[in-house]
C-alpha positions in Angstrom: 43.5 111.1 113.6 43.6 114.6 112.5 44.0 116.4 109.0 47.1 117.2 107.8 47.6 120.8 107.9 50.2 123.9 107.7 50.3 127.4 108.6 53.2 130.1 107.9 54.0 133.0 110.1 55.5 135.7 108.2 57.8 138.7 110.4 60.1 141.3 108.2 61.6 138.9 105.9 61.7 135.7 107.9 59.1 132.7 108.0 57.7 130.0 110.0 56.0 127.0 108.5 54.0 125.5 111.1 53.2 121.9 110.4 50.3 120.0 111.9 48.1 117.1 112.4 48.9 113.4 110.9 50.3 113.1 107.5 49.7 109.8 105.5 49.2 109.4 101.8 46.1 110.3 100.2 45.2 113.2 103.0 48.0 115.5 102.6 47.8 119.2 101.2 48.5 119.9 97.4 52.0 119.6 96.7 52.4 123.0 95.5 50.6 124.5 98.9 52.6 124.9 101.0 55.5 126.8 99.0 52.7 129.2 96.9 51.3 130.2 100.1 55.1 131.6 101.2 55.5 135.4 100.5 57.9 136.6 97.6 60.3 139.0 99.8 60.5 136.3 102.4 64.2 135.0 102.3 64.3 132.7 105.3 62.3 129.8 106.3 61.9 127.8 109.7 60.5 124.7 110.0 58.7 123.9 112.8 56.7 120.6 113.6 56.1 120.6 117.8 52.4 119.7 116.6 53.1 116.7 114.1 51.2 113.3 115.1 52.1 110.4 112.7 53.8 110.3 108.9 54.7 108.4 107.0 56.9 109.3 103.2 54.3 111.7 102.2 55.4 114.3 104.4 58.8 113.7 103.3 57.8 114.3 99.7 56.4 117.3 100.3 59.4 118.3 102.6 61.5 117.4 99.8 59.3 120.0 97.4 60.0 122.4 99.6 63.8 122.3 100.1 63.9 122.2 95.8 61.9 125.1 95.3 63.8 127.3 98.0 67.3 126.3 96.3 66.0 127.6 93.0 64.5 130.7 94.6 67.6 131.3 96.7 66.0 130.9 100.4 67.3 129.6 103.6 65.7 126.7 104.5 66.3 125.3 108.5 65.0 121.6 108.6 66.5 121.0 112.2 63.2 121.5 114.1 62.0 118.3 112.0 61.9 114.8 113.0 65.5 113.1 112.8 64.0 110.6 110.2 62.8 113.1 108.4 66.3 114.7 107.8 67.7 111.8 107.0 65.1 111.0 104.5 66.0 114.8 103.0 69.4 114.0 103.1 69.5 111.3 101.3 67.0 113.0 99.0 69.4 115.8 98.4 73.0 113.8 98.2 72.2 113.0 94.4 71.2 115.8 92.3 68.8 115.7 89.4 69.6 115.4 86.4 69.6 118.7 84.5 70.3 119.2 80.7 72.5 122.0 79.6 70.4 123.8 76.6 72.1 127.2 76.8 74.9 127.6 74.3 78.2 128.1 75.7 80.6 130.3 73.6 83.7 128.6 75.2 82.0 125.8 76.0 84.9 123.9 73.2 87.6 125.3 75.3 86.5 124.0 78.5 85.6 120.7 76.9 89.2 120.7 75.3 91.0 121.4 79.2 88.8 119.2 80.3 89.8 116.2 78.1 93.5 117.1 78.6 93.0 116.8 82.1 91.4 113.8 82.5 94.4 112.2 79.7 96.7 113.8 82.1 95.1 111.9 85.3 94.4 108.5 83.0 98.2 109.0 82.2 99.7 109.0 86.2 96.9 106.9 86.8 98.6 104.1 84.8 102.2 105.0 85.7 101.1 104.1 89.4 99.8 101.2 88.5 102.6 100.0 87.0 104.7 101.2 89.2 102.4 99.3 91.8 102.3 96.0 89.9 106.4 96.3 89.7 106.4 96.2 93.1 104.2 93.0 93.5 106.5 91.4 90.9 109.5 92.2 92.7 107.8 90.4 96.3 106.9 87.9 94.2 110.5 87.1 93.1 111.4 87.6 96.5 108.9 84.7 97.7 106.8 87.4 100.3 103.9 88.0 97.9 100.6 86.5 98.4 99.8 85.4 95.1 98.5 81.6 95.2 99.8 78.8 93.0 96.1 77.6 92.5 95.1 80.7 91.2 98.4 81.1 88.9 97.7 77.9 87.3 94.1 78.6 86.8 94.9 81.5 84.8 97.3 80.0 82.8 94.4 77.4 82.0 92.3 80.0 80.9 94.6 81.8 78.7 96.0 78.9 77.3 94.7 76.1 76.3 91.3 77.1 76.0 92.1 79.6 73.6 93.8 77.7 71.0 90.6 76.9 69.4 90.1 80.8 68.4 94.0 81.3 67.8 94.5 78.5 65.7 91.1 79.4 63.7 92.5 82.8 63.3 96.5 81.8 62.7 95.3 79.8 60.1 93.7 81.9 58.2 96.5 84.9 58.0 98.6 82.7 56.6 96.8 81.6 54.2 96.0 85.5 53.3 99.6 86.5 53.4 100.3 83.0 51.0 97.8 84.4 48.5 98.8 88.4 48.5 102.0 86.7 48.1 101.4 84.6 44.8 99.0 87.3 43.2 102.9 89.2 42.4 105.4 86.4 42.8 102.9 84.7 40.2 104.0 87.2 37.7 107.9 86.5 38.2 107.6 82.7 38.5 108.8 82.9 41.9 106.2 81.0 43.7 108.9 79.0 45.9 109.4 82.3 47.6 105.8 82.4 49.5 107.1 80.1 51.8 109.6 83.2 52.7 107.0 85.9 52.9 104.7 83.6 55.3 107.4 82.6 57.4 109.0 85.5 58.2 105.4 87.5 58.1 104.5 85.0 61.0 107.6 84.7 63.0 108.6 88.1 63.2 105.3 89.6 63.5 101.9 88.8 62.5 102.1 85.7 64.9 102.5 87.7 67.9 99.9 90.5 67.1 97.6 88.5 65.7 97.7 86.4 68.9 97.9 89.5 71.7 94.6 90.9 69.6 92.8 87.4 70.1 94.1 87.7 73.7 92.7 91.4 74.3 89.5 90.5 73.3 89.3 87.1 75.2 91.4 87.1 78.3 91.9 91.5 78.8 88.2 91.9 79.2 87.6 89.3 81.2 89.8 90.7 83.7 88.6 93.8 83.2 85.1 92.4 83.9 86.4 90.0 86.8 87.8 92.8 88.5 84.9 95.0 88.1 82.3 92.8 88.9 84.6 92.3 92.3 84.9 96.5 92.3 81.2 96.6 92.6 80.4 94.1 95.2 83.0 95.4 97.4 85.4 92.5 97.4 88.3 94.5 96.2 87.6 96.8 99.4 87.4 93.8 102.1 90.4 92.5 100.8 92.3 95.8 101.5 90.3 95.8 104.8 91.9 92.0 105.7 95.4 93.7 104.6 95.6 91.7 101.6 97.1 93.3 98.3 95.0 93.7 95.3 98.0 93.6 92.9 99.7 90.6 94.4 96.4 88.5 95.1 94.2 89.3 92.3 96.9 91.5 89.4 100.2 89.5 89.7 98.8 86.0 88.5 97.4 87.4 86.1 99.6 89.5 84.6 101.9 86.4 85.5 99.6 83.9 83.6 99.9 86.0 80.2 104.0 86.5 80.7 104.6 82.8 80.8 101.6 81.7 78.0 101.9 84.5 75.8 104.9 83.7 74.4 103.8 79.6 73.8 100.5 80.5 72.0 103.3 83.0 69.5 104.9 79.6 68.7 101.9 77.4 68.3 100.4 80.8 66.1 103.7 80.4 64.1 103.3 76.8 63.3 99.5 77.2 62.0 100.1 80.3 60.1 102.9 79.0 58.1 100.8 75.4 57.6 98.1 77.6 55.6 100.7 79.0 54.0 101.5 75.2 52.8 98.0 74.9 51.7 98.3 77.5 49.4 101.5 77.1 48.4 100.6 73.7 47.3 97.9 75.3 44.9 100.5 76.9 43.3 102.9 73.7 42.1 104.9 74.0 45.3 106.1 70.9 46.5 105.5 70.4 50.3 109.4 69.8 50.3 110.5 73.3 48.6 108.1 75.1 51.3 110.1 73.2 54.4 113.3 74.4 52.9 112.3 77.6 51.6 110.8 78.0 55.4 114.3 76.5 56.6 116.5 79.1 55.2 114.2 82.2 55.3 113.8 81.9 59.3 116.6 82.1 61.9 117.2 81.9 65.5 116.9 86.3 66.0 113.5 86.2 64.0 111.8 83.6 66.4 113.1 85.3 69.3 112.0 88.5 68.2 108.6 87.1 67.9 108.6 85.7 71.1 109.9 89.1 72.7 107.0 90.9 70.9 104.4 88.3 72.6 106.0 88.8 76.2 105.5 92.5 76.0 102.1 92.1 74.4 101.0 89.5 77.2 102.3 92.6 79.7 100.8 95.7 78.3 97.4 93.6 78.0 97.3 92.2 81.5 98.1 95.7 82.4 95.2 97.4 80.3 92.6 94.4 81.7 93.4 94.9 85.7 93.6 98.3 85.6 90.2 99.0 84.2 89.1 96.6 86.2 90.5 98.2 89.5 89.6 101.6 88.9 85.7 100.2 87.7 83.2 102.1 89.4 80.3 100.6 91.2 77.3 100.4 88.8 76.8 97.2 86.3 77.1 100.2 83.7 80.6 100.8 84.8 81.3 97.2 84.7 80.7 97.2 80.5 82.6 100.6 80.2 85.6 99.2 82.6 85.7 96.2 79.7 85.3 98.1 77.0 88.3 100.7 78.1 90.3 97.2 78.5 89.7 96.4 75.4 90.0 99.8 73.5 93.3 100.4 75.6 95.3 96.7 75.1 94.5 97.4 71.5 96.2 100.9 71.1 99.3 99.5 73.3 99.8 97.0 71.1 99.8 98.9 67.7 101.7 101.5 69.7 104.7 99.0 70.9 104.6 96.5 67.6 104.9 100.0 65.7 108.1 101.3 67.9 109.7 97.8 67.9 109.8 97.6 64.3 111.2 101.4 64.1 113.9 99.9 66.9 115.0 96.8 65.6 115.3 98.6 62.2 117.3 101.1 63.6 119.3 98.4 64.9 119.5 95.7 61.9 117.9 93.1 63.4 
């Protein structure tokens, strides 16, 4: 075995780094040799290692030194005389830059940061108009009985959506109308009209607090775990074998889904309904409201275009946050970091639709006297 070892010929402005002998850990040169012993004016450099015996990752490392220091000095590095392992050690080495943090002050650095943002809205904005676009097109195959979307997997969603969230929606529906019963009698107290909380929980429930409340228990539950299920699929590379087999992402894994929430959103609205206005009752019946005066009050206060409106709302809710969940989910990147920001995007997103659309249906179906 001989010493590890390195010369450099030097001619005008152009060099040639000799490298010799067998390099293994522990018996290399100083990892600042070779590049200090290179002179200032040279501007290109040759690798050449005819006389290399065995190595092993050491001379990589110091390969890898090397190819640094000449990109921040601005010199032409040729690695092709090297061993073919070698380069692909180096250009693997090189694919992922280190990190670097930005100390000097930018005076427009808020002007680039502001296009920047307004691009990447821009690109989140078609990015979801595709997607829509995309899952329209699933929906219409599957009404056309060509999509591949399983039954078993329909169904399973539905079960998870469903029934095993009435625990958390009825803990929740309970309790709102119970708050909306007592905001109610702290004024109606003052008139003697306590009858009429039995009007303000019912309608407060049907028309809308039912159906948000619900969609926001379902955003938290059900959008991020799609989000999440999606990801985690994103990152193991399930999503892409899938495409490979010529199978449809958005009619094998979005369209029961998004499916699963259309058809259950608008049953856990009804059963929200029910609980909301029995804690109402409680209440109520705190007050010297007779169980009977609620049923009628309830009765006369609620009509046919109140539920339906409610059960509208919760349809379009179950939509936008199946549609929030899969797309984060599909566009997840392929880290377990990207995985926790895909489902908190979902999350963030399904939330925002819903105040958006529960805020513009009111505005509508004012406009419209419904």
């Amino acid at each position: 075995m001989t010493d590890a070892s390195f010369s450099i010929d030097s001619h005008n402005t152009e060099c040639t780094l000799h490298i010799s002998g067998d390099w293994h850990l522990g018996k290399t040169p100083e990892g600042t040799a070779i590049y200090t012993n290179i002179p200032n004016d040279c501007k290109k450099i040759t690798i050449s290692t005819t006389e290399v015996g065995t190595w092993d990752s050491s001379l990589a490392i110091e390969l890898l030194q090397l190819v640094r220091w000449c990109a921040d000095k601005k010199i032409n590095l040729n690695t092709s005389a090297a061993p073919e392992g070698i380069q692909q050690l180096l250009s693997l080495a090189i694919a992922v830059p280190s990190y670097e943090s930005n100390t000097n002050e930018n005076p427009n650095g808020f002007v680039e940061k502001l296009h920047q943002r307004i691009e990447n809205l821009g690109g989140e904005v078609r990015a979801t108009f595709i997607f829509i676009g995309a899952t329209a097109l699933a929906f219409q195959q599957w009404l056309l009985g060509k999509a591949k979307t399983r039954r078993s997997d329909l169904l399973f969603f539905i079960d998870q959506a469903g029934p095993k969230a009435l625990p958390i929606v009825t803990l929740i529906s309970l309790s709102v109308g119970m708050i909306l019963a007592y905001l109610g009698s702290v004024q109606l107290r003052q008139l003697g009209a306590q009858v009429y909380v039995a009007n303000l929980v019912s309608i407060g429930m049907v028309r809308e607090m039912g159906a948000l409340m619900t969609a926001i228990i379902i955003a938290g539950r059900t959008g991020a775990a799609y989000a999440a299920q999606l990801g985690t699929m994103q990152v193991n590379e399930e999503i892409d074998a899938l495409k490979t087999m010529g199978i449809s992402s958005m009619e094998f894994l979005v369209l029961p889904r998004l499916l699963a929430l259309i058809f259950i959103m608008p049953l856990l609205c009804i059963y929200a309904d029910l609980i909301g206005m029995a804690g109402g009752a409680l209440i109520a019946l705190g007050m010297d409201v007779s169980f009977n005066q609620y049923i009628l009050q309830t009765q006369g206060a609620v009509d046919w275009a109140d539920i339906f409106i409610g059960l509208f709302k919760s349809m379009i809710f179950g939509i936008l946050i199946a549609t929030a969940g899969c797309q984060a989910g599909l566009n997840c990147g392929r880290s377990s970091t990207a995985v926790g920001v895909a489902t908190t995007n979902a999350v963030v997103k399904a939330i925002v639709y819903l105040v958006m659309a529960d805020a513009a249906f009111n505005v509508l179906f004012d406009k419209l006297g419904i």
